[in-house]
MOPAC internal coordinates of N, CA, C and O (Angstrom, degrees):
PM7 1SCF
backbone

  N    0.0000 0     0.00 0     0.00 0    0    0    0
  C    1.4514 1     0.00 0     0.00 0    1    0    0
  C    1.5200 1   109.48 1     0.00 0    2    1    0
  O    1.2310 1   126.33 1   -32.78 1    3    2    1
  N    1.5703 1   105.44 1   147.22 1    3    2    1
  C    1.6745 1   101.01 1   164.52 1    5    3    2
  C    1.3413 1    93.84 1  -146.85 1    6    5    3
  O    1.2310 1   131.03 1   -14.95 1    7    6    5
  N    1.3938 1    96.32 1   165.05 1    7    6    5
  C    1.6757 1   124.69 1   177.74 1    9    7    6
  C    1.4136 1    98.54 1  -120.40 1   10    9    7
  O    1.2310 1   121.30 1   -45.72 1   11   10    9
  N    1.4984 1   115.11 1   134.28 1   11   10    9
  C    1.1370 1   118.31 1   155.11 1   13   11   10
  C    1.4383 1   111.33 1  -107.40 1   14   13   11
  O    1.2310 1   111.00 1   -11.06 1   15   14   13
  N    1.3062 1   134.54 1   168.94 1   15   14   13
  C    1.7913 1   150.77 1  -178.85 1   17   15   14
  C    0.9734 1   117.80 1  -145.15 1   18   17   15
  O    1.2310 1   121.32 1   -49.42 1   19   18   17
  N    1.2310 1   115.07 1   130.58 1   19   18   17
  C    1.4696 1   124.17 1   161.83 1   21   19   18
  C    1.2630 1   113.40 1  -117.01 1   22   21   19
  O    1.2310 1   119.67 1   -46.83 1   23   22   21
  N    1.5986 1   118.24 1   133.17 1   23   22   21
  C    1.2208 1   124.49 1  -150.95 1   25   23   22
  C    1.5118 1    92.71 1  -101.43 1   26   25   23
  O    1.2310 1   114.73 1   -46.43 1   27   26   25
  N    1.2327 1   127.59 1   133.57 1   27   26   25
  C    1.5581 1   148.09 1  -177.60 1   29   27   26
  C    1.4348 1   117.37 1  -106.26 1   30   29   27
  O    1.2310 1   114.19 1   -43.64 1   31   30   29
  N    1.3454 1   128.60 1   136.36 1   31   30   29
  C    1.2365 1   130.33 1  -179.48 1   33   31   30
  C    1.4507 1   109.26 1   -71.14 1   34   33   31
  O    1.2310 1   112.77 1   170.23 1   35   34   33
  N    1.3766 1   131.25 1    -9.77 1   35   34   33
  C    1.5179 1   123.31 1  -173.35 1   37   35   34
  C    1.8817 1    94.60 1  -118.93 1   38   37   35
  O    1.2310 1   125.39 1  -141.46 1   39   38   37
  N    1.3753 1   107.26 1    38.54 1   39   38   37
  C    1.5921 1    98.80 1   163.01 1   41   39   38
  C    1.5580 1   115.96 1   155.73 1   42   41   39
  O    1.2310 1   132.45 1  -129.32 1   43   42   41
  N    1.6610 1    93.56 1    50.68 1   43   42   41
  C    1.0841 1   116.52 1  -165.96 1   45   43   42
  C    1.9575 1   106.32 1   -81.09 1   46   45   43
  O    1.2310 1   121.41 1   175.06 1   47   46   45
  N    1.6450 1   114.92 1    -4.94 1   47   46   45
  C    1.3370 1   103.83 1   173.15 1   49   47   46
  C    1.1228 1   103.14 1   -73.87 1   50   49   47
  O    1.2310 1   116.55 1   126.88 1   51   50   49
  N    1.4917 1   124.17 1   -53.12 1   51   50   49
  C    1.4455 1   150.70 1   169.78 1   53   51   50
  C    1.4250 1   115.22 1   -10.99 1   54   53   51
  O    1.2310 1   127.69 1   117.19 1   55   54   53
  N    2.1894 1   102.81 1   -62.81 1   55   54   53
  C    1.2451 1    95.82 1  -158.55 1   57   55   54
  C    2.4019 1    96.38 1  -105.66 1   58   57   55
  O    1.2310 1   120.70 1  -156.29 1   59   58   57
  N    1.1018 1   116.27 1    23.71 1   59   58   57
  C    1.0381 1   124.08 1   158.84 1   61   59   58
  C    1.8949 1   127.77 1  -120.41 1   62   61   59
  O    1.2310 1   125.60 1   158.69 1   63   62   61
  N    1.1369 1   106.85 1   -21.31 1   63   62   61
  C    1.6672 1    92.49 1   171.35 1   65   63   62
  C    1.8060 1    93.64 1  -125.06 1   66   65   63
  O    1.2310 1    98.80 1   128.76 1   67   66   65
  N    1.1371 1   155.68 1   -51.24 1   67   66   65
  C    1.6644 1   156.61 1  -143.50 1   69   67   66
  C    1.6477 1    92.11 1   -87.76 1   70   69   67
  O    1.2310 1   119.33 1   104.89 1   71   70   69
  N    1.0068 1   118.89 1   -75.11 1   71   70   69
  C    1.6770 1   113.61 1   176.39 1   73   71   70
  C    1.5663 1   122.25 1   -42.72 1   74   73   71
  O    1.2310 1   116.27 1   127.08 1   75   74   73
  N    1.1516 1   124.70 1   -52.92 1   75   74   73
  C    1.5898 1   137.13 1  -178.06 1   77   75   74
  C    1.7326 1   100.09 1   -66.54 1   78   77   75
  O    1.2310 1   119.26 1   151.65 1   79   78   77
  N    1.5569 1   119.02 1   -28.35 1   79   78   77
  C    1.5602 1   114.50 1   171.31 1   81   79   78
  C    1.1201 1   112.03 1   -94.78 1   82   81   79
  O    1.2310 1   115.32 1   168.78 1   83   82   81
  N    1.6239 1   126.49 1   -11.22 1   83   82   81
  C    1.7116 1   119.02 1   162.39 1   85   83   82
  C    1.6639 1   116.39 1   -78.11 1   86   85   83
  O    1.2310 1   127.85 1   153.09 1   87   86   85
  N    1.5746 1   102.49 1   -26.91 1   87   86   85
  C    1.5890 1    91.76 1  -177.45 1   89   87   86
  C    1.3714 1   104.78 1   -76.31 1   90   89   87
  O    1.2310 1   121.24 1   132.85 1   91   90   89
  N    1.9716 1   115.23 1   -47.15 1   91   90   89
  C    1.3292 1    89.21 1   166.36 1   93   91   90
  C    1.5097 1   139.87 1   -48.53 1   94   93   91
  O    1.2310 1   111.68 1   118.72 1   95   94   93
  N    1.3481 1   133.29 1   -61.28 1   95   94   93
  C    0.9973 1   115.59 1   172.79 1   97   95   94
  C    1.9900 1   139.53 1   -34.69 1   98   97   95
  O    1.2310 1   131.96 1   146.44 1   99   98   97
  N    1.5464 1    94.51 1   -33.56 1   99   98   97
  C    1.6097 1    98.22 1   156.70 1  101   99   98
  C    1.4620 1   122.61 1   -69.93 1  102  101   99
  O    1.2310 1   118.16 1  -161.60 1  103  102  101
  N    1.3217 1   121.11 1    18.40 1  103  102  101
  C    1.4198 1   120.97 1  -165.62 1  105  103  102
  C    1.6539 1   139.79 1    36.87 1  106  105  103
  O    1.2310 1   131.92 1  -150.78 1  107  106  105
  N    1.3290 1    94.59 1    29.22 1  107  106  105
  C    1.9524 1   128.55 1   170.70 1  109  107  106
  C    1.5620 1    94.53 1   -50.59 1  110  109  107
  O    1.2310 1   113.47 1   -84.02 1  111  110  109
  N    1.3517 1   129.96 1    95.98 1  111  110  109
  C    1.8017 1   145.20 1   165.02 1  113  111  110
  C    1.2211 1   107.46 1   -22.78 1  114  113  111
  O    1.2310 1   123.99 1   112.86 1  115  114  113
  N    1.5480 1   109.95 1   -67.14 1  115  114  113
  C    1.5068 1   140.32 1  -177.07 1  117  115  114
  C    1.2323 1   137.34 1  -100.34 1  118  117  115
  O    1.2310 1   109.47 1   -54.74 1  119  118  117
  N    1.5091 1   137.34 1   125.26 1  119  118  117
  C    1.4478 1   148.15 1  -154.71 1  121  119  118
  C    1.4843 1    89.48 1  -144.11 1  122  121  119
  O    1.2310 1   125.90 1   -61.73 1  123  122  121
  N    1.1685 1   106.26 1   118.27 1  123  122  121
  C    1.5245 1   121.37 1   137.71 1  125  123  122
  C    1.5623 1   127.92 1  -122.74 1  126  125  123
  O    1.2310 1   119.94 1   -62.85 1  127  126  125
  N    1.5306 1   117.72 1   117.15 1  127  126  125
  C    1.0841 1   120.83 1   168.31 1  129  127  126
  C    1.4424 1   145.39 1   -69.22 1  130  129  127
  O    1.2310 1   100.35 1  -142.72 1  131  130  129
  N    1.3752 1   153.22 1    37.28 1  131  130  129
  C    1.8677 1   140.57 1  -175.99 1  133  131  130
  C    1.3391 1   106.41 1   -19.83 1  134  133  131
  O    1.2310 1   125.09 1   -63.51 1  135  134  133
  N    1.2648 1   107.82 1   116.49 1  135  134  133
  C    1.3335 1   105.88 1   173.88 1  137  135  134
  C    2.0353 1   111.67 1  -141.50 1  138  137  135
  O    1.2310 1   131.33 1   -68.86 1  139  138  137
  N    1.1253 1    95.73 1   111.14 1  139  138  137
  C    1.7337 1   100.13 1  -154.27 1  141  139  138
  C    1.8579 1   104.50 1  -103.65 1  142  141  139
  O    1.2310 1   131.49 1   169.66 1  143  142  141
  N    1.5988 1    95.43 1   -10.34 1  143  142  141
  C    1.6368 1    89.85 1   153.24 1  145  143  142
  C    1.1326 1   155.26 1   -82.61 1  146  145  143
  O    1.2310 1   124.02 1  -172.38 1  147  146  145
  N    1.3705 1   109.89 1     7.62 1  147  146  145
  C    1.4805 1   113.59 1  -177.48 1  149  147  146
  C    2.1253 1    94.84 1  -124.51 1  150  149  147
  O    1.2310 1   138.44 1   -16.87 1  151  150  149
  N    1.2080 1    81.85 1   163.13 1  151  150  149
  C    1.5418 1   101.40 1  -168.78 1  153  151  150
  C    1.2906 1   131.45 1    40.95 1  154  153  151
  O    1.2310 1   116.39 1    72.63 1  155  154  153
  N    1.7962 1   124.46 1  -107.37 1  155  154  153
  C    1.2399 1    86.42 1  -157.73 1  157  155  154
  C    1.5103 1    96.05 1  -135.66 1  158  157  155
  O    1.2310 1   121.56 1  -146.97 1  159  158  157
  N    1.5570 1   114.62 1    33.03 1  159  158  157
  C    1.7386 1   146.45 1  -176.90 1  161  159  158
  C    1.1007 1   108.41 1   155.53 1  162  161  159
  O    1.2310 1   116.84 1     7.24 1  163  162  161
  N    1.4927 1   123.61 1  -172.76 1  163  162  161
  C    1.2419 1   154.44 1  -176.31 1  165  163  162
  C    1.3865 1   120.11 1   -55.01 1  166  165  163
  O    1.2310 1   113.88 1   -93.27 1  167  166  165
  N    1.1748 1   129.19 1    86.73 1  167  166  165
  C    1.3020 1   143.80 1   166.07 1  169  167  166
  C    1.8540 1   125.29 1   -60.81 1  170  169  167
  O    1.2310 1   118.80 1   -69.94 1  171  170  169
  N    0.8004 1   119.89 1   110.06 1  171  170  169
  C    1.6676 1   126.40 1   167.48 1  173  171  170
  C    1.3597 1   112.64 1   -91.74 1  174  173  171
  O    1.2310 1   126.66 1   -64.98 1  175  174  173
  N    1.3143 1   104.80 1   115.02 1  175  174  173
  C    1.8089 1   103.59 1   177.77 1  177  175  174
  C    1.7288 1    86.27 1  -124.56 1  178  177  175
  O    1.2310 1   121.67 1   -52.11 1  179  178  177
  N    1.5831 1   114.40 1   127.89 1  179  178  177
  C    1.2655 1   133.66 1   142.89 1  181  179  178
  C    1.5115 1   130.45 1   -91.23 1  182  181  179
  O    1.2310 1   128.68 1   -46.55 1  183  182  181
  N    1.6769 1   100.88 1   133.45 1  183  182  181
  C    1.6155 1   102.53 1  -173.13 1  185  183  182
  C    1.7531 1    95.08 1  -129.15 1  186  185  183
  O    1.2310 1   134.45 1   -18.10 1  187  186  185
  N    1.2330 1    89.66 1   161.90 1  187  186  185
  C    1.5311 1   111.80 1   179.30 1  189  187  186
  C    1.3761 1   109.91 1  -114.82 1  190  189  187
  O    1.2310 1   108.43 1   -59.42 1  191  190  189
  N    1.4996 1   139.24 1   120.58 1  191  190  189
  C    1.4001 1   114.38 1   154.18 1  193  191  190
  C    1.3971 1   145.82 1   -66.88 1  194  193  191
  O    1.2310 1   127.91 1   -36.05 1  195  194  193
  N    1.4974 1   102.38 1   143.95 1  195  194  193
  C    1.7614 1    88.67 1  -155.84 1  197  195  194
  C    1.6360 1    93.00 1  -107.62 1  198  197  195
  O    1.2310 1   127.76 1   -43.36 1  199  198  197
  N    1.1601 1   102.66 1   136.64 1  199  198  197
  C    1.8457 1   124.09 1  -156.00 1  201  199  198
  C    1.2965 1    92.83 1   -67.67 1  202  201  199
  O    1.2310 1   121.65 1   115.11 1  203  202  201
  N    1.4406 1   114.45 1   -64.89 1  203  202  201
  C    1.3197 1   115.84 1   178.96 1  205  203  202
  C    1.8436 1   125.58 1   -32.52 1  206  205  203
  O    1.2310 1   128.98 1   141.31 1  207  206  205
  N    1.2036 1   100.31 1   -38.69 1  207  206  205
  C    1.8861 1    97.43 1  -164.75 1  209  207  206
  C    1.5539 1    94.89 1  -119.94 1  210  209  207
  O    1.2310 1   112.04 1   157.03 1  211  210  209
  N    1.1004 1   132.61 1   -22.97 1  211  210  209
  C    1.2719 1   138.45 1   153.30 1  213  211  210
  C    1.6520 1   100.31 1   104.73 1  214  213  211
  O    1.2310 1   116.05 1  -163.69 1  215  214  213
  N    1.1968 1   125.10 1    16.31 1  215  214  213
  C    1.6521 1   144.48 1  -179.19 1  217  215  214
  C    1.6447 1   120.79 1  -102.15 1  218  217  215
  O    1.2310 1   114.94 1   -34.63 1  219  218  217
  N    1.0019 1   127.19 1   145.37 1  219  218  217
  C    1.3397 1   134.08 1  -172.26 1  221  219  218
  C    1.8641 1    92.01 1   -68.64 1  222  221  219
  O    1.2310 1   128.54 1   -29.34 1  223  222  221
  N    1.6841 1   101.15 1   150.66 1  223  222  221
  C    1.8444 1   108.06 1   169.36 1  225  223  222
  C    1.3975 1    80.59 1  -122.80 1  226  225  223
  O    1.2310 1   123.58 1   -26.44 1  227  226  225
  N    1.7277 1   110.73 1   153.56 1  227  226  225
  C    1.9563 1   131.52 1   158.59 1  229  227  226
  C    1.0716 1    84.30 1   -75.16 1  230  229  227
  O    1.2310 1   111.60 1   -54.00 1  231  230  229
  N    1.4806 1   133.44 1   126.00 1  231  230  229
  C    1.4118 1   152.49 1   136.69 1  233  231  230
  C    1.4874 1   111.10 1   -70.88 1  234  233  231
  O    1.2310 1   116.37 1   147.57 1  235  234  233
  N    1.4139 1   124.51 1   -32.43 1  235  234  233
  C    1.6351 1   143.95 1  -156.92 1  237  235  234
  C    0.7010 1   105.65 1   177.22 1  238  237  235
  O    1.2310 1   121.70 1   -42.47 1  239  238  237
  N    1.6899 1   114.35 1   137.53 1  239  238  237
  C    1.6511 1   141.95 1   147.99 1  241  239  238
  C    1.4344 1   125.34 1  -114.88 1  242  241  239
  O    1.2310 1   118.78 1   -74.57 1  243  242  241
  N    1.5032 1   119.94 1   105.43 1  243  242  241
  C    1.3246 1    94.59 1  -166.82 1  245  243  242
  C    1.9032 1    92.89 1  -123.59 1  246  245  243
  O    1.2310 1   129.54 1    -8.88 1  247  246  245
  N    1.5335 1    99.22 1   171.12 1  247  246  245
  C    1.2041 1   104.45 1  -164.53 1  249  247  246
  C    1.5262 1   129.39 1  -136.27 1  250  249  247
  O    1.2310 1   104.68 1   -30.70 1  251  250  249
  N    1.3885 1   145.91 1   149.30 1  251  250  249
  C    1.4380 1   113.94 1  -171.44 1  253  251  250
  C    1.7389 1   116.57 1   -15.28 1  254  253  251
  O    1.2310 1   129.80 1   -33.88 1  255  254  253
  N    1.1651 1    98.71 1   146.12 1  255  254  253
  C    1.8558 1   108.18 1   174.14 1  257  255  254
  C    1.7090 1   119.60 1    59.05 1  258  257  255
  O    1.2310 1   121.63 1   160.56 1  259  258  257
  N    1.2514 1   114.49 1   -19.44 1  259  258  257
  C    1.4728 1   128.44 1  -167.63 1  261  259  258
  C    1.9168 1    97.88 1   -69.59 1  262  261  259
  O    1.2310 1   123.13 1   -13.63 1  263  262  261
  N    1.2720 1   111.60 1   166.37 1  263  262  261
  C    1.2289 1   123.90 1   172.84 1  265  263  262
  C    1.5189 1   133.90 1  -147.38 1  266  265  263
  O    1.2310 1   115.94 1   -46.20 1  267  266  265
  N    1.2224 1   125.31 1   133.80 1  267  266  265
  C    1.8944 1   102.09 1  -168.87 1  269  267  266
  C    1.6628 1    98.53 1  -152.45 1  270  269  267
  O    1.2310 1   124.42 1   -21.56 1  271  270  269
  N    0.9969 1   109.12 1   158.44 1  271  270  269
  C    1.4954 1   115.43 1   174.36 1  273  271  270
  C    1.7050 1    99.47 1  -107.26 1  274  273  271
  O    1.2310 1   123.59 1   -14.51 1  275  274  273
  N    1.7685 1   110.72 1   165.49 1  275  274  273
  C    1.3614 1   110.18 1   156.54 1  277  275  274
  C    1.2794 1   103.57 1  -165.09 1  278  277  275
  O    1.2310 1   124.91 1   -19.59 1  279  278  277
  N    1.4473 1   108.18 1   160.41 1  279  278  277
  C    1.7218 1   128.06 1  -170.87 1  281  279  278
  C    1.3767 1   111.58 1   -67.18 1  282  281  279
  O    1.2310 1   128.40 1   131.90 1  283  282  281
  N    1.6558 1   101.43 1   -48.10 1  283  282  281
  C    1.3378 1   102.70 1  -177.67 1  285  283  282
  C    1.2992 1   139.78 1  -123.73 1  286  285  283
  O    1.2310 1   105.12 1     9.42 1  287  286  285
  N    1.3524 1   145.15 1  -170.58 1  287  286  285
  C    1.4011 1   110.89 1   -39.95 1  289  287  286
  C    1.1915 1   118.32 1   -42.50 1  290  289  287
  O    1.2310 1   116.36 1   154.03 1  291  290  289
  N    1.3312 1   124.53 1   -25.97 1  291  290  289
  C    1.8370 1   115.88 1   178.07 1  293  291  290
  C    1.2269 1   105.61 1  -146.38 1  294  293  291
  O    1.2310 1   128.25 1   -25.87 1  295  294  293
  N    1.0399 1   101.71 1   154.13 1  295  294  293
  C    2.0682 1   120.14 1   179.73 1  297  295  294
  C    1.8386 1    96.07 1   -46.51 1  298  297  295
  O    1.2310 1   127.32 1   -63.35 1  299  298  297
  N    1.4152 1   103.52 1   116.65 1  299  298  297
  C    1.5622 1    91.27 1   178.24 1  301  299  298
  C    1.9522 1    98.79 1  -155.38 1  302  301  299
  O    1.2310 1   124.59 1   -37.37 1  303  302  301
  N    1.0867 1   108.80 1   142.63 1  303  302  301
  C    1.3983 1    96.21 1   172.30 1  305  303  302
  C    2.0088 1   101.84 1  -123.90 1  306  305  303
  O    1.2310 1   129.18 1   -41.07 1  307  306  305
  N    1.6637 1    99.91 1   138.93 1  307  306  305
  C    1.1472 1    85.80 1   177.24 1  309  307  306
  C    1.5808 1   108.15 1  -133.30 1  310  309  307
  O    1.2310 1   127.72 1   -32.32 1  311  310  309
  N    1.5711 1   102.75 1   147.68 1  311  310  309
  C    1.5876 1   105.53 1   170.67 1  313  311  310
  C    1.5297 1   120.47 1  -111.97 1  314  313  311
  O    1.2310 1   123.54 1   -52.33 1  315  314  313
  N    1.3388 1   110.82 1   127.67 1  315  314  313
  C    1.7639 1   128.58 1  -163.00 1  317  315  314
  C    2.0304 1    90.02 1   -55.28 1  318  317  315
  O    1.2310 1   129.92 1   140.52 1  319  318  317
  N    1.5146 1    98.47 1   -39.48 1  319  318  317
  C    1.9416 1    91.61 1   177.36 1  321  319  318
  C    1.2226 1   112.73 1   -64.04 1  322  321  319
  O    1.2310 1   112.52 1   149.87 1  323  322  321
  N    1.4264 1   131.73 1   -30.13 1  323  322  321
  C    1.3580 1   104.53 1  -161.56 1  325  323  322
  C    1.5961 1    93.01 1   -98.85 1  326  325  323
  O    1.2310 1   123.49 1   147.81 1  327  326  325
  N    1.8416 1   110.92 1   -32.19 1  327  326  325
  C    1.7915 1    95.58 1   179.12 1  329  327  326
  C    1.7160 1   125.95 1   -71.49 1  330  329  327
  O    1.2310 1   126.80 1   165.63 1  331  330  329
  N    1.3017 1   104.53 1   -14.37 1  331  330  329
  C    1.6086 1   101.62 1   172.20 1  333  331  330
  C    1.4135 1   110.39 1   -86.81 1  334  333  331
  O    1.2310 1   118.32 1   146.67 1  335  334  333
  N    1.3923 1   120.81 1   -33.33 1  335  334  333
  C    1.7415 1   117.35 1  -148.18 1  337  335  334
  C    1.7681 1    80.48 1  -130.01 1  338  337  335
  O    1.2310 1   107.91 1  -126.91 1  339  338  337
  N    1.2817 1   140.18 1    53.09 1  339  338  337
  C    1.5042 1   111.57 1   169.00 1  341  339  338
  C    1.5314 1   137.26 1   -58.15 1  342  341  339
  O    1.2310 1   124.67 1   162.27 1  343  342  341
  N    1.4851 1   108.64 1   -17.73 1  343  342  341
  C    1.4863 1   101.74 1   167.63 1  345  343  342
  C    1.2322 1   119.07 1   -93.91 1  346  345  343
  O    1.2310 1   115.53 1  -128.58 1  347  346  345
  N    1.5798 1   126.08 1    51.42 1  347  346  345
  C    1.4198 1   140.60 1  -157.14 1  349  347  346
  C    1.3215 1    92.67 1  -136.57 1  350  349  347
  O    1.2310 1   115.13 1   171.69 1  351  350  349
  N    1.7907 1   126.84 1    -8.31 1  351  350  349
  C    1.6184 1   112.93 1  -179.75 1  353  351  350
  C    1.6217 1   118.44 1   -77.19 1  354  353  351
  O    1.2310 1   120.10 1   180.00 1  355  354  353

């Protein structure tokens, strides 16, 4: 399973610390965050839950222009250009 988020200016405690500790506690593998308030665009931070402590780990942060691949949940590579700006290819 994964959750993705997008972080909102009218409930941004909500959708960065209270949500990310309810999915953990349902034992949700995968967290990915959108988060378009900090710096200087749209940020993607991916977390993994770590079994042991029962808390989300940053696996990845990527950021305007940045690029990264990952294993999981599935072989995927993604670029912040084509997922923020897609009619920019």
């Amino acid at each position: 399973m994964l959750v993705v988020e997008s972080v909102s200016p009218s409930s941004v405690t909500l959708d960065r610390v209270a949500k990310p500790a309810v999915y953990a506690e349902q034992g949700i593998p995968y967290f990915w965050r959108v988060d378009s308030l900090v710096g200087e665009g749209p940020r993607l931070q991916v977390y993994r839950l770590d079994a042991a402590t029962g808390a989300y780990v940053l696996d990845m942060e990527l950021g305007p222009g940045e690029h990264g691949g990952l294993t999981a949940p599935w072989p995927v590579t993604l670029d912040m250009i084509e997922f923020v700006m897609p009619h920019k290819r």
